[in-house]
N, C-alpha and C positions, 0 to 999 in steps of 0.2 A: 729286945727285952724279953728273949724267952726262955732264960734262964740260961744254965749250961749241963753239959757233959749230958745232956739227951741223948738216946738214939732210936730211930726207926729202922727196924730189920724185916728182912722178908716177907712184905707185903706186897699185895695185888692190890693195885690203886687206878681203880678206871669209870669210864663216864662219870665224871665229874663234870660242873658245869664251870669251871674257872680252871682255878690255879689247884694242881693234885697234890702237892705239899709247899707250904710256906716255913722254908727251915730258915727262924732268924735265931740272934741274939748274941753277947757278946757285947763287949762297950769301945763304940768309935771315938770318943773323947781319948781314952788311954790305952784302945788298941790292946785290952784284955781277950781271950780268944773266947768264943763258945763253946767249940769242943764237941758242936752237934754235930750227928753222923746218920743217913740218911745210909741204906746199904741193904745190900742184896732184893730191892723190890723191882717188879715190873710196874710202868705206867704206860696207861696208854687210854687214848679217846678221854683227854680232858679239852677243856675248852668248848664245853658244846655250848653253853648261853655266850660269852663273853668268846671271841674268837681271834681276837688280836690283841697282841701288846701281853700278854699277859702264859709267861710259863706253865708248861708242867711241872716244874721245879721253881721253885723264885727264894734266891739266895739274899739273907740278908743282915747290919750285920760285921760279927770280921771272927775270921777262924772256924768257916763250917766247911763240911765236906760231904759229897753226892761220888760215893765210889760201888763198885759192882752192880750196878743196875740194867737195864733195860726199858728204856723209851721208847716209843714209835706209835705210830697213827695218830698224827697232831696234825691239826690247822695251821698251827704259828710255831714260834720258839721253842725251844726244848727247855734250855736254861736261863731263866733271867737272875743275873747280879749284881746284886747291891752293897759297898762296903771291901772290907778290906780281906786279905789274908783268906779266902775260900779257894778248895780244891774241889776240882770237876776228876776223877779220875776213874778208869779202870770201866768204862760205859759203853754198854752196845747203843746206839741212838741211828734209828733210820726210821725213812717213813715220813718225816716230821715237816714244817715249811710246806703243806703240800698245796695252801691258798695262801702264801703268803706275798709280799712282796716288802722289798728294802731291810729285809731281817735277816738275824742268823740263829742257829741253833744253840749259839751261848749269844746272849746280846748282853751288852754294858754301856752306859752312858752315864753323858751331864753330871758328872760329877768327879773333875780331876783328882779331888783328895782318894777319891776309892783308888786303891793300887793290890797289887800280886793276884790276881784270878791265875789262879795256877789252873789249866785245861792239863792234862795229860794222860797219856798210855789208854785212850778213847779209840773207839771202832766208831767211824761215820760213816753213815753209808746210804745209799737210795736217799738221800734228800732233797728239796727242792721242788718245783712245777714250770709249766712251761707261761705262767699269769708273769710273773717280774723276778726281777731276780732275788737271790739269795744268794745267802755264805754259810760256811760251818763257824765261823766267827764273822760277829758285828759291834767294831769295839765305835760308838757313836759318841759323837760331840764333846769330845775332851775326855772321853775315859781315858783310863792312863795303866803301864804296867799289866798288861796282859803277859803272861810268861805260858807261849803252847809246845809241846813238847812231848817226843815219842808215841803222835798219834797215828794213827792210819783212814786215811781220807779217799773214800771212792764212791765214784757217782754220784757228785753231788754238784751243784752248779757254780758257784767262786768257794775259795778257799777262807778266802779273809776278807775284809772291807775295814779300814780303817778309816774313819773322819776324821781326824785332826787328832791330839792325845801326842804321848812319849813314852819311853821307856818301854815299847811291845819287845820282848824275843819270840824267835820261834827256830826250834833247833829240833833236827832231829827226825822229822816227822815222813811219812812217805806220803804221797799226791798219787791218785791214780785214776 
């Protein structure tokens, strides 16, 4: 309910004590888009009170989008989403996951009806710690329709972790 066609551009978003932007809105009943645009900002060192579960990004919602950015030096998740029809794309993201365990740096759950988290053309890189494991995706407990694609994944500890869910693709992508 945060309206549409918002955008945030070119900002420095750091020490924060939670989540460093909550980009919702858009309506899940009829799958109208948002149209929010979240673009060319650095985040980094959010999550200092609240340190799990909880993004620097938190998607939510259907049709927003988190392209040209810069994420790194996180506790937990980079991205969490919620809802339908959001795009992750064009993102440097390392650093992140680095007390974390059972998470990834996009995470998605409990909620089948959310489908199309589009991840793509993302640089990941350095994430992860040596406490439990991680993933650069965590599609949890029935999320659904994950589509990752054209990313580049290096040095980071699993790739994906799927719990249960349908309709994942992932094409394209380089592992290293």
């Amino acid at each position: 309910s945060a309206g549409k066609n918002h955008r945030i551009n070119d900002c420095h978003i750091y020490d924060i004590g939670v989540i460093g932007v909550y980009l919702g809105g858009g309506n899940r009943e009829t799958l109208e888009p948002g149209n929010n645009v979240l673009s060319n900002c650095v985040i980094h060192r959010t999550q200092n009170v609240e340190r799990s579960f909880f993004g620097a990004v938190t998607l939510d919602g259907v049709g927003n989008s988190v392209e040209h950015c810069e994420i790194y030096d996180l506790f937990d998740i980079a991205f969490w989403a919620w809802g339908n029809d959001h795009k992750i794309q064009y993102n440097n993201v390392h650093h992140c996951l680095r007390y974390a365990s059972e998470k990834g740096l996009v995470y998605s759950g409990r909620d089948p009806s959310a489908m199309n988290l589009q991840v793509q053309n993302n640089f990941f890189h350095h994430n992860g710690n040596p406490y439990g494991y991680t993933a650069v995706v965590h599609m949890d407990d029935f999320a659904c329709g994950l589509v990752f694609r054209n990313n580049i994944v290096y040095r980071n500890d699993r790739k994906a972790f799927i719990n249960s869910g349908y309709l994942h693709t992932f094409e394209n992508n380089i592992y290293i």
